[in-house]
DRENDOMAR-447877 format. One line per 4 residues: number of its first residue (from 1); their letters; for each residue x, y, z of C-alpha. Coordinates in steps of 0.1 Angstrom, whole numbers. Layout:
BEGIN
NUM	a	X/Y/Z | ...;
//
This chain:
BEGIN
1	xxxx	-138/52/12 | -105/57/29 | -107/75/63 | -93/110/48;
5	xxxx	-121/113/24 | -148/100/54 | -137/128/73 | -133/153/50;
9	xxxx	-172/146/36 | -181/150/76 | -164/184/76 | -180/192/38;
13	xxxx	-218/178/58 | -207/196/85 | -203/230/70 | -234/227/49;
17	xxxx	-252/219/81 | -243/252/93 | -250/271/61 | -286/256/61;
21	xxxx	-294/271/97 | -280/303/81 | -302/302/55 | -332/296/83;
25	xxxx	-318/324/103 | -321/349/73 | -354/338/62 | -369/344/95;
29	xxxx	-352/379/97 | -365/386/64 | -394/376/77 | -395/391/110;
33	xxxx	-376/425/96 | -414/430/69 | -433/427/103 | -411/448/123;
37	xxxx	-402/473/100 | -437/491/96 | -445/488/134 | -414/505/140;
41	xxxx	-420/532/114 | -455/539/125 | -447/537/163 | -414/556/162;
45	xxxx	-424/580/133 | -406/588/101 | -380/608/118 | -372/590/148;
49	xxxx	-372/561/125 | -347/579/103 | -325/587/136 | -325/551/141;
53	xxxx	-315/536/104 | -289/566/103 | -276/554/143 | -273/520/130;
57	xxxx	-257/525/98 | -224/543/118 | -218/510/132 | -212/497/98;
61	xxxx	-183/525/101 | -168/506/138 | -167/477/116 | -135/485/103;
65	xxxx	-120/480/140 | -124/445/132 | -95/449/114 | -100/418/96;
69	xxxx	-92/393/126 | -125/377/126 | -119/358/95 | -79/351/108;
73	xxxx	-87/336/144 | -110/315/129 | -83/301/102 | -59/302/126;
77	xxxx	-76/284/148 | -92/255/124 | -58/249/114 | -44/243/154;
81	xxxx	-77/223/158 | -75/199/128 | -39/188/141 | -47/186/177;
85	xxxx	-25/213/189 | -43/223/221 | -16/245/231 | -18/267/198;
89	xxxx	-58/268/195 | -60/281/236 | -30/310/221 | -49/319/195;
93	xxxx	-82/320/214 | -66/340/244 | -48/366/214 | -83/368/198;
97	xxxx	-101/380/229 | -75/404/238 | -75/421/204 | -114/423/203;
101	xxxx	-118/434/242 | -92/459/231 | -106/471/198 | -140/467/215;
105	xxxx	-128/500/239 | -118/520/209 | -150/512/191 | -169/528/222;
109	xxxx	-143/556/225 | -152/565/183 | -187/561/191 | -189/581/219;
113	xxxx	-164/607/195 | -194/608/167 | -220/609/191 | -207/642/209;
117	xxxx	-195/659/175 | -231/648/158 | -244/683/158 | -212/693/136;
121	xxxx	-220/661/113 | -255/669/109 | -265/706/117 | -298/705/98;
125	xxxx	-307/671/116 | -336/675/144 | -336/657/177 | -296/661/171;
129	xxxx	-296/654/211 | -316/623/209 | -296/608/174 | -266/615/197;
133	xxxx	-271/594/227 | -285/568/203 | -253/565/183 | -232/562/219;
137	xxxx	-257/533/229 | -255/519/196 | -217/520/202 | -223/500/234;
141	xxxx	-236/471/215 | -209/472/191 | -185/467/216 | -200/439/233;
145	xxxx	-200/427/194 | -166/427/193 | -162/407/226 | -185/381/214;
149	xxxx	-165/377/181 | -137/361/197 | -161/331/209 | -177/329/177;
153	xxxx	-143/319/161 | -134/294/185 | -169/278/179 | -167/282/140;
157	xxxx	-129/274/142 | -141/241/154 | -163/233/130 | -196/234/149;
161	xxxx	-210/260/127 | -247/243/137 | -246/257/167 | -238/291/158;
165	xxxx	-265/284/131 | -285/273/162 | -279/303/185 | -283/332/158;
169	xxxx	-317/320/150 | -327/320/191 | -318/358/197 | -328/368/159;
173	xxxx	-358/357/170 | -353/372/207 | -344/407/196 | -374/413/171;
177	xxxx	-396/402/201 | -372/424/225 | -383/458/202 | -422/445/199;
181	xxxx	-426/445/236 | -405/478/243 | -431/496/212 | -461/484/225;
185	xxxx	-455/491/264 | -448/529/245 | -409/528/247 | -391/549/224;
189	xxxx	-357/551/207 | -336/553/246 | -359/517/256 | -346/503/220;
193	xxxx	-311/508/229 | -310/498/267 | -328/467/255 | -304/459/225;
197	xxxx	-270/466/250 | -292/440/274 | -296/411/252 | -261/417/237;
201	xxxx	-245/411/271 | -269/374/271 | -253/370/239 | -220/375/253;
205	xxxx	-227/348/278 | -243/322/259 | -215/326/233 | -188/319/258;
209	xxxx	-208/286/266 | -209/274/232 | -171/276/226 | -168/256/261;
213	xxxx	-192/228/246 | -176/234/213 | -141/231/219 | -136/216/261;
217	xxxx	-99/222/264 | -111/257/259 | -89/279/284 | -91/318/278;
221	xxxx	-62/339/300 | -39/368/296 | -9/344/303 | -17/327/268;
225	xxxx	-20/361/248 | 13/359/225 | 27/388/206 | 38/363/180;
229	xxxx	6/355/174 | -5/386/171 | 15/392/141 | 4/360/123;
233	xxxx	-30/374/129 | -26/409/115 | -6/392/86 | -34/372/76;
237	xxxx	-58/400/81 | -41/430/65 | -60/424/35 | -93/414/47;
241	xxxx	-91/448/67 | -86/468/34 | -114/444/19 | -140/455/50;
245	xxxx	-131/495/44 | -147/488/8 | -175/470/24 | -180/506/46;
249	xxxx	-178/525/17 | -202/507/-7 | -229/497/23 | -227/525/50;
253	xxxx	-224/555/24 | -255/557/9 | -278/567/42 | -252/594/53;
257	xxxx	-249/606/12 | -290/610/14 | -288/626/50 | -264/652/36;
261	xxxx	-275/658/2 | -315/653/4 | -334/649/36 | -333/627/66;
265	xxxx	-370/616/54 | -356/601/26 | -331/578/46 | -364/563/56;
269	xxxx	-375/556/24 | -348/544/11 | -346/522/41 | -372/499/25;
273	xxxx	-350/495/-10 | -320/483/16 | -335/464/40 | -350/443/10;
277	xxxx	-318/441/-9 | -293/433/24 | -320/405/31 | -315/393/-4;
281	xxxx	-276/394/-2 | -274/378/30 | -295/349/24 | -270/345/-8;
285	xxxx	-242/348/10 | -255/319/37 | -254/301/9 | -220/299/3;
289	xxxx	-204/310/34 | -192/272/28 | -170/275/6 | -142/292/21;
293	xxxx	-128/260/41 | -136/238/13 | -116/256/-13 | -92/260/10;
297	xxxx	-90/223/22 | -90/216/-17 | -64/240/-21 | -40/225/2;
301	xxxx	-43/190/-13 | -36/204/-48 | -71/195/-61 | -70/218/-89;
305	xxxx	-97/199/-111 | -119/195/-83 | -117/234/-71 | -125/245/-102;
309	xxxx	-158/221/-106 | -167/236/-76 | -164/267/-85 | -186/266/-116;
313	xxxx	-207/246/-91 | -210/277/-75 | -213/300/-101 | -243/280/-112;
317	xxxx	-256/281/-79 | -257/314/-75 | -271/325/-111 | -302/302/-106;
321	xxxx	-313/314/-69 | -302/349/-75 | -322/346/-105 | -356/341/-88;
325	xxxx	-350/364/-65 | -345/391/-89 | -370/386/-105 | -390/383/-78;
329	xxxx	-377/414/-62 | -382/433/-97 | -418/423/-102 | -435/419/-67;
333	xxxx	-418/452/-49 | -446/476/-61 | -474/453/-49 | -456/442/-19;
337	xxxx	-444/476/-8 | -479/490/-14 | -494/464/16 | -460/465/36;
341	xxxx	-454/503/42 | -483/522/22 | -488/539/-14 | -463/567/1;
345	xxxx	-431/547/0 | -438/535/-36 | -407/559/-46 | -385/528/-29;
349	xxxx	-395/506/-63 | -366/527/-90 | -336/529/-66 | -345/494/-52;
353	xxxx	-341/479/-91 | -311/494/-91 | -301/476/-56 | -315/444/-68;
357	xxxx	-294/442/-107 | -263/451/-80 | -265/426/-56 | -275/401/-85;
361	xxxx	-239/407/-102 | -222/399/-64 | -243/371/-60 | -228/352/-92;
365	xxxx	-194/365/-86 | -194/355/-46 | -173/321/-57 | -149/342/-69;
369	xxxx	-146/362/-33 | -147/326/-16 | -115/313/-38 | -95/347/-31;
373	xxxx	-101/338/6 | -92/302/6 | -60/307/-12 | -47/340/5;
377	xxxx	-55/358/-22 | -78/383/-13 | -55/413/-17 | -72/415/-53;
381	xxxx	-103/415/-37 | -92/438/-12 | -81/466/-41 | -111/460/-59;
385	xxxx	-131/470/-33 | -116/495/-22 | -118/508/-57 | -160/499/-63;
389	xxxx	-161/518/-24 | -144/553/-44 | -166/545/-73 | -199/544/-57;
393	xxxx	-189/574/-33 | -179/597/-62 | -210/586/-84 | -237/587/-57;
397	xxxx	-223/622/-47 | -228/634/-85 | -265/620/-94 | -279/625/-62;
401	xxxx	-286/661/-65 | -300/656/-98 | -319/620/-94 | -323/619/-58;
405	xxxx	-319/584/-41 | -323/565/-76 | -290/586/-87 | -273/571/-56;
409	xxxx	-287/534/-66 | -273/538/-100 | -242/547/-80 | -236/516/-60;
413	xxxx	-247/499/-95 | -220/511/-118 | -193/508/-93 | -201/467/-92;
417	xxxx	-200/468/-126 | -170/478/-129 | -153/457/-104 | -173/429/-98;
421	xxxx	-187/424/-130 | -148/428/-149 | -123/432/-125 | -130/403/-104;
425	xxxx	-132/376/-129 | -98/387/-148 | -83/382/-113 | -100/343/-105;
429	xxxx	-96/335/-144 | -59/342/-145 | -53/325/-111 | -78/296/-119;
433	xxxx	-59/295/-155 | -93/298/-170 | -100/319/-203 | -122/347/-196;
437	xxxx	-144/345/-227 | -149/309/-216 | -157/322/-180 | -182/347/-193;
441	xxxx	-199/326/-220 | -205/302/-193 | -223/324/-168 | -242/335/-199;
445	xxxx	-254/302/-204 | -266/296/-168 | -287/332/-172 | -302/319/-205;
449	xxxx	-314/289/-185 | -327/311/-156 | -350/329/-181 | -362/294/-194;
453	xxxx	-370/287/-161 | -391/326/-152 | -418/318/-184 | -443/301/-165;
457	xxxx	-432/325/-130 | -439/357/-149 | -470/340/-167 | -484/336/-133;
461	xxxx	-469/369/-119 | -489/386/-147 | -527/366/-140 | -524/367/-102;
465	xxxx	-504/394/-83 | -517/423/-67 | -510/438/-37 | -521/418/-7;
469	xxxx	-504/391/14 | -525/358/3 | -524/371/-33 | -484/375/-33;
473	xxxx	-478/345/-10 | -496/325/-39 | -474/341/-65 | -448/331/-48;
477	xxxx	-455/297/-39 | -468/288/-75 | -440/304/-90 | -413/286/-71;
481	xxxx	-431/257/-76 | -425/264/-114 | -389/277/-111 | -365/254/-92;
485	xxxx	-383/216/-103 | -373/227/-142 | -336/244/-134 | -327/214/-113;
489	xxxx	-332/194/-144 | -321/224/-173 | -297/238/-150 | -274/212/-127;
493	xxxx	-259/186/-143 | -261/148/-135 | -233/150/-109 | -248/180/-94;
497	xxxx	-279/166/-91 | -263/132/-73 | -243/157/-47 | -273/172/-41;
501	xxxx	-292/144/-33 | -266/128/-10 | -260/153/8 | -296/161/14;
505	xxx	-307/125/19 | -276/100/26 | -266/98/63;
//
């Protein structure tokens, strides 16, 4: 093995590394979010509850300050990094913070804006004093989040994504236990927020220390903010920018389209359906969050064959753990709902399938969102998006006054249809110069194995569930069991199976 392919395997380790402790960090927020979720409810009450999911769900909307230079600082700065250019990486470091500290203001100037005019937004809303000073706090956080974003892409940018990994387990694990004290000591919604904008100022802190450790030379001043540099950033990120106001659109619409159209009650029912389904999406996307810089370092050694094995790799990947979890999500949500949150919230189950069939088809295409990335060309992604955003808007706003919170489901599930499901792979076909029935009767394949693999899962789905922990934690286990032992060998093929096991295994 010559030394460019030792180091580029460390890098490839290096950023699975980082994706496992994702994965961690989303299964203990999944885990910690079905604890906290019905203490919360039942402390706060359905309504203050409400106030809160529709509070947080604006930030979503301050997102779009990001303006897409999250994902360019970090390029940017990988790029300086891998060639040793110390003066470049502390430029675009320096430019990075003084774009976020800057966007971070406005963020707080909009939230404080929406916070002020919320009795205008929402006239039929109760407590419109208190869900105003929550969405000002709320903006707070945010832009301490912004802040924070320019040491987490000096510390990604230099390929330590373990410690990231590392840190966002620690304070997921400290906020959860931040909101259990503050609920049983009797704090309410103004507690949640002071102790959210406290532990977000930590985070601050502790960030800042990691990109030290991360990257030494590390030297953060006004005198190395350049306005060339700016515009290589906002180049880069123009798209991704466009990319994120889809993102708003299709994740942040649905509460305020339910506020609006139905009842502020229902945003708290609904709430089960997403927090389920985001938890399911973002452990898929931890998943892959590798395979932006390894595309794009395959990319720019014209590894064509090997780019597109990966990204078949990936596409099988995808259809075989998106694949249990639907079908775990499908068949265990009535039991599981009825012991999490009550009989009452059992009208979560139909708009949650919905959810579930919608973030199956981005889980499989995610590969194809990757590879835009890598190769700068995620202005087709960017349109798309924009375009599934519309879609869902216009649909939800249609069906919900007839079908309630399942008409906006169907909503967000037509729309990925549409441009997931066809426009996305005529994009990554043409630019991957693969044929699209080819594509498609591939991923068909991989779904026809998946459903091999759910016989003995649903045979012991249908003996054993009901709706109690140790009952569904059996299901589980025994099902899983089942599952991923007879898709690793129907599924993966030899060479996947050896690149699995090295990299699990080999030192």
């Amino acid at each position: 093995m010559n030394p460019e392919q030792h180091e580029s395997k460390g890098y490839l380790r290096r950023l699975l590394s980082g994706s496992f402790f994702s994965i961690i960090n989303l299964l203990i927020g999944v885990t910690l979010s079905f604890f906290m979720a019905p203490i919360m409810m039942h402390t706060l009450g359905e309504r203050h509850y409400g106030i809160w999911t529709l509070a947080a769900s604006f930030t979503g909307w301050y997102a779009l300050l990001d303006l897409g230079i999250n994902q360019a600082v970090s390029r940017f700065f990988t790029k300086s990094f891998s060639t040793a250019d110390r003066e470049n990486c502390n430029i675009f470091a320096s430019t990075g913070f003084a774009l976020f500290f800057l966007l971070g203001v406005i963020g707080f100037c909009c939230s404080l804006g929406i916070g002020l005019g919320a009795y205008r937004l929402f006239p039929n809303v109760e407590d419109i004093d208190l869900l105003s000073l929550v969405i000002i706090m709320f903006g707070v956080s945010f832009a301490l989040d912004f802040i924070l974003r320019a040491f987490y892409g000096v510390t990604t940018g230099s390929m330590r994504h373990d410690m990231v990994g590392v840190a966002n387990i620690t304070f997921r694990v400290a906020g959860a236990l931040t909101t259990y004290l503050i609920l049983i000591q009797g704090g309410r919604l103004i507690a949640l927020g002071i102790g959210n904008i406290v532990l977000m100022v930590i985070q601050v802190y502790v960030y800042y220390l990691l990109a030290k450790k991360a990257y030494p030379p590390l030297q953060i001043t006004w005198n190395n903010v350049r306005k060339s540099h700016v515009k290589s950033l906002f180049g880069y990120s123009v798209f991704g920018f466009i990319a994120q106001i889809g993102d708003i659109i299709i994740y942040g619409i649905d509460n305020q389209v339910i506020a609006g159209v139905i009842s502020l009650n229902a945003v708290a029912h609904y709430a089960i359906a997403m927090t389920l389904v985001n938890n399911y999406k973002g452990l898929l996307m931890s998943t892959s969050s590798w395979m932006v810089t390894w595309l794009t370092l395959l990319d720019a050694l014209g590894e064509r064959e090997k780019l597109v094995t990966s990204m078949f790799f990936g596409y099988r990947f995808g259809a075989y753990l998106s694949g249990f979890i639907t079908f775990g999500l499908i068949f265990w949500s009535e039991p599981f709902i009825t012991r999490w949150m009550g009989p009452a919230f059992l009208d979560a189950v139909p708009p949650l399938i919905a959810l579930v069939f919608a973030a199956t088809i981005q889980a499989v295409q995610e590969p194809n969102i990757r590879f835009l990335y890598a190769t700068s060309n995620h202005r087709y992604f960017a349109l798309s998006n924009i375009l599934e955003g519309l879609l869902n808007l216009e649909i939800s706003l249609i069906l919900a006054p007839q079908l309630g919170m399942v008409g906006v489901a169907i909503g967000t599930l037509i729309a990925c249809i549409i441009t997931r499901g066809i426009l996305l792979p005529i994009f990554v076909c043409r630019l991957l110069n693969i044929n699209l029935f080819i594509y498609y009767l591939r991923i068909s394949w991989y779904l026809l194995r998946v459903c091999v693999a759910l016989v003995l899962p649903w045979m012991i789905t249908e003996w054993l569930v009901g709706p109690n922990y140790p009952r569904l934690f059996l299901v589980g286990g025994l099902s899983a069991v089942c599952y991923f032992p007879i898709i690793y060998y129907i599924g993966l093929s030899k060479s996947d199976r050896q690149m699995i096991r090295e990299f699990l295994f080999k030192k």
